[in-house]
ZAVEX-344545 format. One record per atom (N, C-alpha, C, O): y, x, z. Coordinates in steps of 0.001 Angstrom, whole numbers, plus 524288, in hexadecimal, padded with zeros to 5 digits. Atoms other than C-alpha are relative to their C-alpha. Example, Ala and Ser with C-alpha at 12.3 -4.5 7.8 and 13.67 -1.06 7.14 Angstrom:
2
7FB5A8037A800007EE6C8300C81E78804B080384800008049D80790802997FB5A7FCCC7FFC47FBDC8356681BE4804427FCFE802DA808967FEFB80383
end
This chain:
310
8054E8011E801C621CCDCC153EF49E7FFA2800727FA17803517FFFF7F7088027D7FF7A8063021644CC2FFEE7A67FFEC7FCD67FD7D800447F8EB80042801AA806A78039C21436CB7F0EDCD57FA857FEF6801657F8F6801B18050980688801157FF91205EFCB3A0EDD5A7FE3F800477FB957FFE87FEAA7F75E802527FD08806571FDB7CB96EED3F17FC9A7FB887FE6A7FB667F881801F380227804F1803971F680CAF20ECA557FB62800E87FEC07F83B7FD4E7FE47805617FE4E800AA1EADCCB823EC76D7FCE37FE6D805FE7FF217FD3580A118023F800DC7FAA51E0FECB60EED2157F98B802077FCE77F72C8008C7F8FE8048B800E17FEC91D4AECBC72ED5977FA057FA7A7FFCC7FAFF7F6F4802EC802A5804827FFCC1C880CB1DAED3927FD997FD70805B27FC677F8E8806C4801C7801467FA2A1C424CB2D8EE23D803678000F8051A802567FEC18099B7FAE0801177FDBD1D2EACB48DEE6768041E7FB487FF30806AB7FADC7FB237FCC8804BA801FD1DA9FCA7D8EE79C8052980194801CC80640802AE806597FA95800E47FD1F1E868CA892EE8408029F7FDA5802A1803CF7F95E800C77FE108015C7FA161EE96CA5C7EF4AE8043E7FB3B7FE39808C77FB477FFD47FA228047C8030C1F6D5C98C8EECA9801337FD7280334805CA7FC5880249800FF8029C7FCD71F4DBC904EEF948804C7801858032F8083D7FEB9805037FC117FD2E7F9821FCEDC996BF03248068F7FFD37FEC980885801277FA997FD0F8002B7FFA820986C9702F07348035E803868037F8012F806ED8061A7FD447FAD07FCED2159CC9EFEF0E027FED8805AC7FD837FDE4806CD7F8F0800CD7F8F98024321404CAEB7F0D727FC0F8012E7FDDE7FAA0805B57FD21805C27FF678042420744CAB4FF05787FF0C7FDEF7FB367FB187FE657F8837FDEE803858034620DF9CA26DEFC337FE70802A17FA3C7FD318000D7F65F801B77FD698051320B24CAF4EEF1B27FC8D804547FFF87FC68808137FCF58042D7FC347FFDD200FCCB66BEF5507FA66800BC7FDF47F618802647FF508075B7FEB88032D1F700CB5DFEEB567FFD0804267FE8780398807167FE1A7FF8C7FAE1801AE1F229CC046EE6FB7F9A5800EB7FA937F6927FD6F7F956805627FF8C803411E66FCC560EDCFD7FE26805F37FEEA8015F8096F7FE2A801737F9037FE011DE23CD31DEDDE08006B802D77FB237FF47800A67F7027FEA47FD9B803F51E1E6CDE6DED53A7FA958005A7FC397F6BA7FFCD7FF0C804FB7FEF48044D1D69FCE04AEC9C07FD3980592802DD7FEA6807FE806C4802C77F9AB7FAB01CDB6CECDFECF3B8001E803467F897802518077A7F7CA7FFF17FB5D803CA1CB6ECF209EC03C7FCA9804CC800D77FDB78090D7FEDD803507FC5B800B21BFC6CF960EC417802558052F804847FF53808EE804C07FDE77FE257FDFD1C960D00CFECE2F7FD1C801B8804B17F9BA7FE538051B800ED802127FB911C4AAD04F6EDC7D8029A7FDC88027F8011C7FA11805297FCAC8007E7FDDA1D0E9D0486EE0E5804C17FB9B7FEA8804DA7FB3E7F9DD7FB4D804AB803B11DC0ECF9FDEDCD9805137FE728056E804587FC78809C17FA76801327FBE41EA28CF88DEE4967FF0B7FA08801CD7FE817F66A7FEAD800BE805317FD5C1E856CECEBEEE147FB1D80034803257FA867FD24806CD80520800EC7FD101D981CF0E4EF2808017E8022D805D3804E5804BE8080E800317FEC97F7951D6D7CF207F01937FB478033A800AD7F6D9801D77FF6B804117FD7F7FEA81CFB6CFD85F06517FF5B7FF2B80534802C17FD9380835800167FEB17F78E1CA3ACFF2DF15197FEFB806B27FEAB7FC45809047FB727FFCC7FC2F800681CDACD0BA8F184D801CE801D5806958044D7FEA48092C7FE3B7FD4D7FB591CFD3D154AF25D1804B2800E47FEFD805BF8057D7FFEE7FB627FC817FED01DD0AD1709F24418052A7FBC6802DB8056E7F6FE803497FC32802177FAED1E930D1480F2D8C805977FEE27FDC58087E802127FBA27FA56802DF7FF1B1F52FD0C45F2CFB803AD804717FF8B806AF8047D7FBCB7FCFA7FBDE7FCC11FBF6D1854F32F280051804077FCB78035D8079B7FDB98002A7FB1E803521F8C1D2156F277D804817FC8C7FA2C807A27FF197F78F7FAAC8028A80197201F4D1762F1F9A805DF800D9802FA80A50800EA801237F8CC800557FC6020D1FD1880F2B758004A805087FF6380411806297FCA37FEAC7F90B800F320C85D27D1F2B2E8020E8011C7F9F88053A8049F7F91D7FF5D7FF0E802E220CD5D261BF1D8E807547FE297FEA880AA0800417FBD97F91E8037D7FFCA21B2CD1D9AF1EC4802468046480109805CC806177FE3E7FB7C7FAE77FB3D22045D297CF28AB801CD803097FC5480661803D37FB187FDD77FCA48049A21E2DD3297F1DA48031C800087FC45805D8803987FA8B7FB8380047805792251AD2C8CF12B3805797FC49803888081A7F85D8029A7FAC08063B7FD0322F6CD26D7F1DD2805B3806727FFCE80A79805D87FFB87FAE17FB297FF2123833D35C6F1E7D8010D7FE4F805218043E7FAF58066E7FF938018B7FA59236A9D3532F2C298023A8056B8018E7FF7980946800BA7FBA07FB9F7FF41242BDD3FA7F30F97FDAC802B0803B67FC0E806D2801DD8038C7FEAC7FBF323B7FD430BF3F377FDCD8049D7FEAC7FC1A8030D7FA74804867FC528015B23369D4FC3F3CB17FCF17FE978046E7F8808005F803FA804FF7FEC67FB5322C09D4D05F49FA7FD947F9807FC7C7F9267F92C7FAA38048880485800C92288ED3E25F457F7FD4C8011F7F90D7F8ED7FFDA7F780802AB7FD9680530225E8D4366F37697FA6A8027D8016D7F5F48012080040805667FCE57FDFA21CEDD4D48F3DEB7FB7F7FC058011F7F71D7FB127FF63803D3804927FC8C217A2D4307F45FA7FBF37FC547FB7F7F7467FB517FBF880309804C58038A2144ED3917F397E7FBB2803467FD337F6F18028E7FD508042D7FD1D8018E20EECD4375F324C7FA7E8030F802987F6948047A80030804F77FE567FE7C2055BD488EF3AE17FD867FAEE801C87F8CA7FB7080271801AC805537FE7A20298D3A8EF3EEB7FB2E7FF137FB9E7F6697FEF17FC33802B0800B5804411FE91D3850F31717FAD7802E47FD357F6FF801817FAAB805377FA70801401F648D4547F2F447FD027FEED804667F8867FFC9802E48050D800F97FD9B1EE06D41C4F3AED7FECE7FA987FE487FA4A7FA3C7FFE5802CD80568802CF1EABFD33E8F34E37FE4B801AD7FC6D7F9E7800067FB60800F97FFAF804991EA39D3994F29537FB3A803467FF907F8F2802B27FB5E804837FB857FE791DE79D4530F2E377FCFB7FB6D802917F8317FB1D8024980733806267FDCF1D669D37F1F34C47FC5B800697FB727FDC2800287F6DA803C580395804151CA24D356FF2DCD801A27FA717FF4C802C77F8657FB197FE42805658014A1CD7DD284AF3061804C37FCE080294804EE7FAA0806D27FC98801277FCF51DA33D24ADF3165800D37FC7D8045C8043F7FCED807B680096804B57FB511D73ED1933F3A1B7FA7D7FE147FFC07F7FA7FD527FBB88051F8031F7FEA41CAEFD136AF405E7FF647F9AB7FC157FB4C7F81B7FA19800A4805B68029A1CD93D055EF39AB8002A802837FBB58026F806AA7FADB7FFF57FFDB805D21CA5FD0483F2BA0804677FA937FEC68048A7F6A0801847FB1F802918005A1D6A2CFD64F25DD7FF367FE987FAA67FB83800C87F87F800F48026A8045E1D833CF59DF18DA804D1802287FD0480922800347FDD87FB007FE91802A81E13FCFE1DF0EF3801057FC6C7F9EB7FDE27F9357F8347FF28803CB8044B1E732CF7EFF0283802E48068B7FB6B806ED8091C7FAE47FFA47FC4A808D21E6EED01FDEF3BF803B27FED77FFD5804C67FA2C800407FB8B802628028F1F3F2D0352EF01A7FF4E801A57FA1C802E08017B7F6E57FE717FBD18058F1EFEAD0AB6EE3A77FA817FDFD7FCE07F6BC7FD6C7FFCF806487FFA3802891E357D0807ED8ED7FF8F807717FF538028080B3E7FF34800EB7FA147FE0E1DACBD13CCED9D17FA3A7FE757FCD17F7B37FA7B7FDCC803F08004E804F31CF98D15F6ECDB17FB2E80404803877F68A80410802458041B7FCBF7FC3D1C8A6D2005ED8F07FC8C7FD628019E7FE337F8EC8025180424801DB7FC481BC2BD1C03EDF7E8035B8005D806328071E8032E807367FE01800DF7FB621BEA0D177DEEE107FEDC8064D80326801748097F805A3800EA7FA387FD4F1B652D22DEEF1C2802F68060480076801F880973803AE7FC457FD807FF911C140D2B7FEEE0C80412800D2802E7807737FD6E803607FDD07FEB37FC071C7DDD3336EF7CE80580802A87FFDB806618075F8002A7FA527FD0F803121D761D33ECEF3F1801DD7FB19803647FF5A7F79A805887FAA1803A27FDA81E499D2C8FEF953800CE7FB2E7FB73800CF7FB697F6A580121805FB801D71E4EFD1D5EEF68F805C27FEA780333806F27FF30807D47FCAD8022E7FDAA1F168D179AEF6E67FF747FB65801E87FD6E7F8487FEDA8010D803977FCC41F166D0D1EF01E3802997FDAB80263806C37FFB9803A27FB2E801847FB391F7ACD03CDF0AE27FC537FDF2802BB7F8EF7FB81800588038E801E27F9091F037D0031F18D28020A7FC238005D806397FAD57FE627FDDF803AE7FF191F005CF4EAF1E427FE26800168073C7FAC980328808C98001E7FEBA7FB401F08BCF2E0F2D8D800347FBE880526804B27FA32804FB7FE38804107FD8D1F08ECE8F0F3878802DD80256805BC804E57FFD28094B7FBB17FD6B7FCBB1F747CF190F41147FE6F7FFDE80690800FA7FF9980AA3802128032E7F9751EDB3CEE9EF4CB27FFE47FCBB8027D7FDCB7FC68806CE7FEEB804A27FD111F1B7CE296F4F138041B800E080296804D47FD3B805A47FB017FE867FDEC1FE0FCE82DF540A805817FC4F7FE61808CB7FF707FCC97FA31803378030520A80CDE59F4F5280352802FC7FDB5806C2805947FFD97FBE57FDA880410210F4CE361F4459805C6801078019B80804804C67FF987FB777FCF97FD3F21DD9CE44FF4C418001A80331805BD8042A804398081A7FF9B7FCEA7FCB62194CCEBE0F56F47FF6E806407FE6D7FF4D809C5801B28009A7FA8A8019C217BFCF87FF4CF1805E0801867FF3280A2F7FF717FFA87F9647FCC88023E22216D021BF4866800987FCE97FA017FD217FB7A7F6FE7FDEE8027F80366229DFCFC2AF3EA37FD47800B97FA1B7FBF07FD1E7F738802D17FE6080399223D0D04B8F33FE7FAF17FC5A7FE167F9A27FAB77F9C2806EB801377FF6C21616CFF72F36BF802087FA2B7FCBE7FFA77F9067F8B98001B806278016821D16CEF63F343F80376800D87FA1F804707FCB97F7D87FD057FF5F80475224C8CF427F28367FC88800887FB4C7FCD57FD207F7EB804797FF05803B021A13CF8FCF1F557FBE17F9B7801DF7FA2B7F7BA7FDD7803D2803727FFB3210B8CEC9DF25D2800167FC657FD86802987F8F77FFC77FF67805578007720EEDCE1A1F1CAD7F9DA7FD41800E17F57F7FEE07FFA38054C8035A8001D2059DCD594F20BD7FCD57FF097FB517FE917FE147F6EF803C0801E68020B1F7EBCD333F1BED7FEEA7FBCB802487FEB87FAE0806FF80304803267FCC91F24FCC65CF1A2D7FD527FF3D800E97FA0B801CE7FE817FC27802427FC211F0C6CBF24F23578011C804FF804B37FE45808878064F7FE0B7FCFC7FB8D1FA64CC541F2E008047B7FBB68023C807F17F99B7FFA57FBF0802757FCB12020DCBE00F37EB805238006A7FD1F807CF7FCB47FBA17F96F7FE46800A720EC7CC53CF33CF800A87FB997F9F4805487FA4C7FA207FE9580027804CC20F76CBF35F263A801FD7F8DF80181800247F59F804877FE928082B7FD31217BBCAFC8F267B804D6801247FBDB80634805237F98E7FC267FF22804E02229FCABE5F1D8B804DA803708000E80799804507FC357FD377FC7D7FE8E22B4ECB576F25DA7FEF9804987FE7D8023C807187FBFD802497FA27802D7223A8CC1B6F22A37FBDB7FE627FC7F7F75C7FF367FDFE802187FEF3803C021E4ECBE73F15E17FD0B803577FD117F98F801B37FA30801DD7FBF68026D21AA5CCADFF11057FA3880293801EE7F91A804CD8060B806D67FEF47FE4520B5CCCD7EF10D67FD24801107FC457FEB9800D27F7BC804607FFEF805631FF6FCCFF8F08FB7FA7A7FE50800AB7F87F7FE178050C80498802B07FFBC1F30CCCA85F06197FB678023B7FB817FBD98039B7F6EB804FE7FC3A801871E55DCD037F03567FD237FA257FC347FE9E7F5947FBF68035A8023D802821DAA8CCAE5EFA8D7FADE8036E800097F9C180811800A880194807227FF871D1A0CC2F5EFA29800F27FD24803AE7FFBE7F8A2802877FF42802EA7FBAC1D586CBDAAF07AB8045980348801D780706806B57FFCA7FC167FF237FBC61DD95CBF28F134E7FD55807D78008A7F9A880A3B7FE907FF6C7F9B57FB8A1DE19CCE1EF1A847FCD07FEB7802567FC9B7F9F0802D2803CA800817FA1F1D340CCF31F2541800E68001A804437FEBA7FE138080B7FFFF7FE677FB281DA5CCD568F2DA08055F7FC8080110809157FB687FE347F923803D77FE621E5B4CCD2AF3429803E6803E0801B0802A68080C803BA7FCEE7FC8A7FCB11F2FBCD299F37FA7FFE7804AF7FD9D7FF87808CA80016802987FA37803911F0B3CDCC1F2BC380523802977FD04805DE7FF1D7F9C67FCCF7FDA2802671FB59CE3ECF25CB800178046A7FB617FE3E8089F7FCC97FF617FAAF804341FD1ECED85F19EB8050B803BC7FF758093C802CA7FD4D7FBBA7FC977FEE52048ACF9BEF1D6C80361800687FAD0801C9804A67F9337FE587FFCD8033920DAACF876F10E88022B807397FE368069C8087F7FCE17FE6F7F9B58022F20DD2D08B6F0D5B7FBC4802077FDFD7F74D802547FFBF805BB7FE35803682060FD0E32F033F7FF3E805978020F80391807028039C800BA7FB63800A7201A1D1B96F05407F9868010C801147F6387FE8080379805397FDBC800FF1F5BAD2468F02167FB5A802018039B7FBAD80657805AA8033A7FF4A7FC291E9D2D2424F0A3A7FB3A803797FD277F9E18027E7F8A58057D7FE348006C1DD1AD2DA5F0A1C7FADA7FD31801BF7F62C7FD6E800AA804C08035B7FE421D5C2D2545F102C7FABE7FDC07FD377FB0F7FBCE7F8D4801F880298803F51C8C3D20D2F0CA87FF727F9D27FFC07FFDF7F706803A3800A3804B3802431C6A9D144FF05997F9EA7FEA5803177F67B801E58023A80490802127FCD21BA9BD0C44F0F617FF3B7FC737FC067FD5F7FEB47F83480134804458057B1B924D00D5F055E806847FC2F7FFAB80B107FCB4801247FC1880403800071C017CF503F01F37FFE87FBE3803AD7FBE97F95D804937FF9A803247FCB71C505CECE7F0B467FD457F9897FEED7FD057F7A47FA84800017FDFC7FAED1C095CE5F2F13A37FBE7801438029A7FAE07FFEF8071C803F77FD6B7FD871B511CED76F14CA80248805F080320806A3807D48025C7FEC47FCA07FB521B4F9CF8B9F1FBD7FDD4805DD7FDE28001E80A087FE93803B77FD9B7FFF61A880CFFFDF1A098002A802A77FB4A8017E7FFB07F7BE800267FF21803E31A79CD0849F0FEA7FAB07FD5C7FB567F7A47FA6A7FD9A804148055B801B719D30D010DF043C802C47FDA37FAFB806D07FECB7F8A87FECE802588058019CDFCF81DEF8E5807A17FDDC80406808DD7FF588086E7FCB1800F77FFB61AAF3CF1A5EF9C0800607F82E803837FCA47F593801F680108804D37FFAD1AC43CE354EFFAA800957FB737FBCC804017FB827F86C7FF08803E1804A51AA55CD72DEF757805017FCC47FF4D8063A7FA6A7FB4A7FA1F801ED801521B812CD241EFA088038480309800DF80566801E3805257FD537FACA7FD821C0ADCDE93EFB44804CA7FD487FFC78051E7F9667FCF57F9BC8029F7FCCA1CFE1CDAECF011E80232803C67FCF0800C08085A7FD317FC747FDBE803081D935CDF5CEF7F6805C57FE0E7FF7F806817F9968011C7F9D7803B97FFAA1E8C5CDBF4EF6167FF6D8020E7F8F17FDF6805B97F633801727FFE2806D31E96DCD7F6EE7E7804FF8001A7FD97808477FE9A800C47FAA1800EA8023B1F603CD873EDE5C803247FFA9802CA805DF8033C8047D7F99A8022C7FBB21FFCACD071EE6B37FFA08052F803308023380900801C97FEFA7FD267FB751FCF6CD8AEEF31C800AE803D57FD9F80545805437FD6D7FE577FA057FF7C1FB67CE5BDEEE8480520800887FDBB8083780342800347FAB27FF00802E52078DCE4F7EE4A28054D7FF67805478097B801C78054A7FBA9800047FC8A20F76CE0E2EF1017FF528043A803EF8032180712804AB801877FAA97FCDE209D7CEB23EFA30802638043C7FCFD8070A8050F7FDE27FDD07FD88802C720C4FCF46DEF14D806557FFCA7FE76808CC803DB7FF2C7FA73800307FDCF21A7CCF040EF03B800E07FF62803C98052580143804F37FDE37FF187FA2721BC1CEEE3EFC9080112805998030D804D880749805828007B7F9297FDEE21719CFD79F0057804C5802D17FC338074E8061D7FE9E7FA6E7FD708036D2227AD0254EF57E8052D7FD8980284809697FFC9802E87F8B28024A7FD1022E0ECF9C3EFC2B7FFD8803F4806CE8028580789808947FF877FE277F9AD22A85CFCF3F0AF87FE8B804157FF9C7FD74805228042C7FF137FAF27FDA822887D0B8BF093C805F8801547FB7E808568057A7FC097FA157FE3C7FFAF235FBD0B09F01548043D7FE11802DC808BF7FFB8803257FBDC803667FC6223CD3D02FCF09507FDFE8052D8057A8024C80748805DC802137FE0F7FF56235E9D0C83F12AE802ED803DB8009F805D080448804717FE9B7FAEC802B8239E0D192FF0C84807CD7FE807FFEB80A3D802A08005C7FA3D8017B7FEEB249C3D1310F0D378011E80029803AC80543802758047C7FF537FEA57F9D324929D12AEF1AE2800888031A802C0802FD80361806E07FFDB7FAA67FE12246A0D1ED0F1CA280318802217FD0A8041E8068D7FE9F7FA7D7FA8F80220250F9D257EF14718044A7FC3C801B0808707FE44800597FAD28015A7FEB625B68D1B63F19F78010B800E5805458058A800E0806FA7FF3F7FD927FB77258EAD1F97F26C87FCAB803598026B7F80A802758035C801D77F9B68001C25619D2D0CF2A157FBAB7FDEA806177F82C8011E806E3803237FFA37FA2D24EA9D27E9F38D87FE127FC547FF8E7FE347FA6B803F78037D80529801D0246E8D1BE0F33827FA1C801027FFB07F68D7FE5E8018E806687FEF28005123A56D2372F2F697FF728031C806A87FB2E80328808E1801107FD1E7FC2A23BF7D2B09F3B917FEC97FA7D805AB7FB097FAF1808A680153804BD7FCAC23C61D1D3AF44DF7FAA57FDC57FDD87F7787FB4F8007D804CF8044480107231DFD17A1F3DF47FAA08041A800427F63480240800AA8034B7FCBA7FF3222A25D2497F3EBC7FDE18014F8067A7F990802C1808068004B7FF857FA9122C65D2548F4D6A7FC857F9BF8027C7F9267F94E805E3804DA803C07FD2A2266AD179EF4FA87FBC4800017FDC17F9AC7FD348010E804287FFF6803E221B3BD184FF47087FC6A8040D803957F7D1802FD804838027A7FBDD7FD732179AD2530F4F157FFD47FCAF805067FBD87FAD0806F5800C1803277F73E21938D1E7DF5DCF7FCEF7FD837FE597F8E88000F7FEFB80307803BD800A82118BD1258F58687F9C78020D7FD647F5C77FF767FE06804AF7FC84800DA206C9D1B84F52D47FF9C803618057E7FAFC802FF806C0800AF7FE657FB20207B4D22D3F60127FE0E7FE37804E17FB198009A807D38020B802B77FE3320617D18DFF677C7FBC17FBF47FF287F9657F9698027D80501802C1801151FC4BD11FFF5FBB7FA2C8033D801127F5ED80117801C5804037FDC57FE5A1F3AFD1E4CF625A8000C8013D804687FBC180354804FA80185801667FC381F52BD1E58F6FEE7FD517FB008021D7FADE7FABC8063E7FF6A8064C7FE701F384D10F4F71C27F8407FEE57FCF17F5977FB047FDF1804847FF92801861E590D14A7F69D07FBD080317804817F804801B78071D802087FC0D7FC0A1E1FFD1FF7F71A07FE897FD6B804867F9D77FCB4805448005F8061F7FC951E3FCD156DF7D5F7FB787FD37800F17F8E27FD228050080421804448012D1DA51D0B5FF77C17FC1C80602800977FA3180691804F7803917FF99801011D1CAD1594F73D87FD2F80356805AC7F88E804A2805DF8018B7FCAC7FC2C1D150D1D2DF81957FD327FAB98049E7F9D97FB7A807FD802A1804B57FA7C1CE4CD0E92F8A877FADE7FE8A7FCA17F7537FD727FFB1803A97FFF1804D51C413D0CD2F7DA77FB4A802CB8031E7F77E80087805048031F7FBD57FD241BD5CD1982F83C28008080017804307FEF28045F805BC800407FE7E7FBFF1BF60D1811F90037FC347F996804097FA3C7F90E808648010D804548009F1BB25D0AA1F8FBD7F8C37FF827FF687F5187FE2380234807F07FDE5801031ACAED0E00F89797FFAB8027E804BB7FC5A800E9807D58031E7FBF37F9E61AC67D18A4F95A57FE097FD09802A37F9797FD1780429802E1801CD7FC1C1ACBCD0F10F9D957FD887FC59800C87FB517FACD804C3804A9806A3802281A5E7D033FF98627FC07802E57FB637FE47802FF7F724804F57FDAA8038519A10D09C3F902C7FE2B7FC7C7FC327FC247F8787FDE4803ED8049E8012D19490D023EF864D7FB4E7FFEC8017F7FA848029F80565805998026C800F1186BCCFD9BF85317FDFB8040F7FF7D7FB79805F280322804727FB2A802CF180D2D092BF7CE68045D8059E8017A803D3809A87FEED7FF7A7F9957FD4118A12D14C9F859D7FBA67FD3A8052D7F79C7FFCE80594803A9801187FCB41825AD0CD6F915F7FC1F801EF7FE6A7FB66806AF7FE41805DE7FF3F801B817684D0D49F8D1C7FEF0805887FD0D7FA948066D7FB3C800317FAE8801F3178F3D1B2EF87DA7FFB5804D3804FC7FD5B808FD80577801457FD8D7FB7517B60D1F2BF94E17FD077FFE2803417FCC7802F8806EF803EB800D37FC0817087D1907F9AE77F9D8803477FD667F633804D180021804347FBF38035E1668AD20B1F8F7080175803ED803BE7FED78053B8078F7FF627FABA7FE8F16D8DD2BEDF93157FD6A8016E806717FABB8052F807CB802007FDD07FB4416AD8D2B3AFA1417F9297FEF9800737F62C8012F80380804AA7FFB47FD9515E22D26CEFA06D7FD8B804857FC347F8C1804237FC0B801F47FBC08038D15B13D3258F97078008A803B8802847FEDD807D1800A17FD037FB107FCF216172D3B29FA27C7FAE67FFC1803AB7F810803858049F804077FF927FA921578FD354CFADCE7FB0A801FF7FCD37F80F805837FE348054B7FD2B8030D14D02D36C5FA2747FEFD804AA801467FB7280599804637FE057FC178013A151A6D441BF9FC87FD6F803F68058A7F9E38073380549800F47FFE97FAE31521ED4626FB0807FB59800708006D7F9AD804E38012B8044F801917FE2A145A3D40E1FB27A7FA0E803FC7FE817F5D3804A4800B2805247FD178027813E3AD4AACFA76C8028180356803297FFE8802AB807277FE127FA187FDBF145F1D5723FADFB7FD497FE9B8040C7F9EA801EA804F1802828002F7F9A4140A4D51DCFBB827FAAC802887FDA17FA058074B7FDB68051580038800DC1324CD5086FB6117FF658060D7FE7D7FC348092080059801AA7FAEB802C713458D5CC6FAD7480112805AA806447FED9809E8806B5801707FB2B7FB7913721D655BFBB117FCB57FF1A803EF7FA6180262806918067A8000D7FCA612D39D5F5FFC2B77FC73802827FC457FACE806EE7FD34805077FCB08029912350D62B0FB82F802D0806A97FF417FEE58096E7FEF77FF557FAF77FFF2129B8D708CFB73E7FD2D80235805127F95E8051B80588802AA7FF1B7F9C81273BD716BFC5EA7FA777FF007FF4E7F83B803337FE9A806937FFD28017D1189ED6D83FC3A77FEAD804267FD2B7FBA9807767FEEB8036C7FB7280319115BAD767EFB98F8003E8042D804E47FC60805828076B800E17FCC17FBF311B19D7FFFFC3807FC5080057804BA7FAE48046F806D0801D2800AA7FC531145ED7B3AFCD2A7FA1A7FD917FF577F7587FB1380264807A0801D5801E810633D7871FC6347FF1C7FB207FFEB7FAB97F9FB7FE508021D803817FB8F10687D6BCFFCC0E8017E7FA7F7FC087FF517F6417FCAB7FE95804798029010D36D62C6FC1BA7FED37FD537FB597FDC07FFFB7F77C8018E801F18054810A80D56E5FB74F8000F803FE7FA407FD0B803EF7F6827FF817FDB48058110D26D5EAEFAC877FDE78076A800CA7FDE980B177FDB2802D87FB157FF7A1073DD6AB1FB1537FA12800CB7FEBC7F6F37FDA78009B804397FF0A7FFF10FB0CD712EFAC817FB567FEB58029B7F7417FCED800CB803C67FFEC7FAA40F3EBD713DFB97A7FFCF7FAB57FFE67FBAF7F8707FEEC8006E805A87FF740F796D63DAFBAE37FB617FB557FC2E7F9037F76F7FDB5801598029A803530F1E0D5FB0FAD667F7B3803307FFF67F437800597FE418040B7FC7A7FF270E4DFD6939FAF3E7FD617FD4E8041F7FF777FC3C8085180422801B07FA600D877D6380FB7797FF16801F9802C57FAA1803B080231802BB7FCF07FE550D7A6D6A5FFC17F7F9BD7FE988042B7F8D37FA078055C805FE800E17FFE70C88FD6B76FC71D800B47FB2D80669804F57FC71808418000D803847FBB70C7DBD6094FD3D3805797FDA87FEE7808117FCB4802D67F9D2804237FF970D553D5933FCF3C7FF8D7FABC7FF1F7FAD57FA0F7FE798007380513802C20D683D4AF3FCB39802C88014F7FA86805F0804DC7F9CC7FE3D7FD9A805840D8E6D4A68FBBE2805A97FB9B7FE4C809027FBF57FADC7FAFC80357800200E296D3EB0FBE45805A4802207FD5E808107FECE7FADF7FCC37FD3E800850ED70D481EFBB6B8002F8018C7FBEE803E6802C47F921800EF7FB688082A0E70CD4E4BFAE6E802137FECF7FC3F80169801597F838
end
């Protein structure tokens, strides 16, 4: 843990109260200096967990040419998404950046992730190596100490993690967290201030060299950790496909409200529809046949008729 910093924010109190693995976790927010950007801010942004793990494979010297193949094209179809993932996710600036947000260039980043609610030891090892807890998260106690903490408050999301690997995203910038929408910015934006980012930031330099040792001390290390990473991405998109096929098959056969009632327009727009074709070949047949409403003769007095008809 860190010392506890002495400066303090005026609307940030330092955490002096907390005891155990919170015993030094004050913290206070970097100055902005007129900046958009400043190391520690939280963007919401479309981009995926998974474009961090592809990014590991690459700098792992993974020996394999088929799972090499494999990561890399893995990565180039995430990387060709408009949006790498349906959820908008909360990233953390590793870098200050004097650009407008609206600027469309690579932002160094680290994701953060709750992993689905999945238990941090049911992933590939990779996935729990890079994971450190956000608070609050279950995992964190005087046994696993090691965590970080946002400002002005707690995390939103429970069970939250920050993939500890920096690398360069295109992605665009949605606002500042924890708004969703693009727009003015929110009045309390979630940021990790001094303490956190300075340890994040060391942290992402130890665990991709500690990392990067692993893989040159043993030649089949990136290649094991490349092989589960792929099954557990393999099976996480079946296991989608799955959901998303009983999803659709599910609406078929339970309709909502407004396909009901879409199908009941439709048919009664069909008997409508029916009903003018009937009328419209009877009156065809009349005209033919002199004899019908919408026929001349019909509409014409003739001399001894009733005019009832006229």
């Amino acid at each position: 843990m860190h010392p506890r910093m002495n400066l303090r924010h005026p609307s940030i109190p330092l955490m002096a109260t907390w005891t155990g693995p919170h015993a030094n976790c004050g913290d206070t927010p970097s100055p902005r200096d007129g900046r958009p950007i400043i190391a520690g801010d939280i963007f919401s942004m479309r981009e995926s967990v998974y474009a961090a793990i592809y990014d590991v494979l690459y700098h792992s010297n993974v020996a394999d040419r088929t799972l090499y193949s494999q990561s890399r094209l893995a990565a180039h179809d995430l990387m060709r998404k408009e949006h790498a993932t349906k959820k908008i996710r909360p990233c953390i600036m590793m870098r200050d950046d004097t650009d407008p947000l609206s600027v469309c260039k690579p932002r160094t980043i680290c994701v953060t992730t709750s992993w689905e609610k999945t238990p941090l030891t049911d992933l590939p090892e990779l996935f729990q190596l890079f994971s450190v807890p956000l608070f609050p998260n279950r995992r964190i106690s005087r046994e696993n100490p090691d965590h970080y903490h946002s400002l002005p408050g707690e995390w939103d999301i429970e069970d939250a993690f920050v993939f500890a690997w920096e690398f360069e995203s295109r992605r665009s910038i949605i606002n500042r967290w924890p708004s969703k929408e693009p727009g003015d910015p929110p009045k309390e934006p979630v940021v990790f201030g001094k303490v956190a980012q300075a340890r994040l930031a060391q942290d992402c330099v130890n665990k991709r060299e500690e990392w990067v040792r692993k893989c040159r001390l043993d030649p089949k290390f990136a290649d094991k950790h490349a092989r589960d990473c792929l099954k557990h991405l393999k099976k996480l998109d079946a296991e989608r496909a799955k959901d998303q096929s009983s999803h659709s098959q599910a609406a078929f056969n339970f309709p909502s409200q407004k396909s009901r009632m879409a199908v009941q327009a439709c048919r009664s727009r069909t008997s409508i529809s029916s009903w003018k074709s009937h009328l419209s070949i009877m009156s065809a047949g009349s005209r033919r046949g002199a004899g019908g409403c919408e026929s001349e003769s019909w509409r014409r007095v003739r001399p001894g008729l009733h005019r009832s008809c006229a």
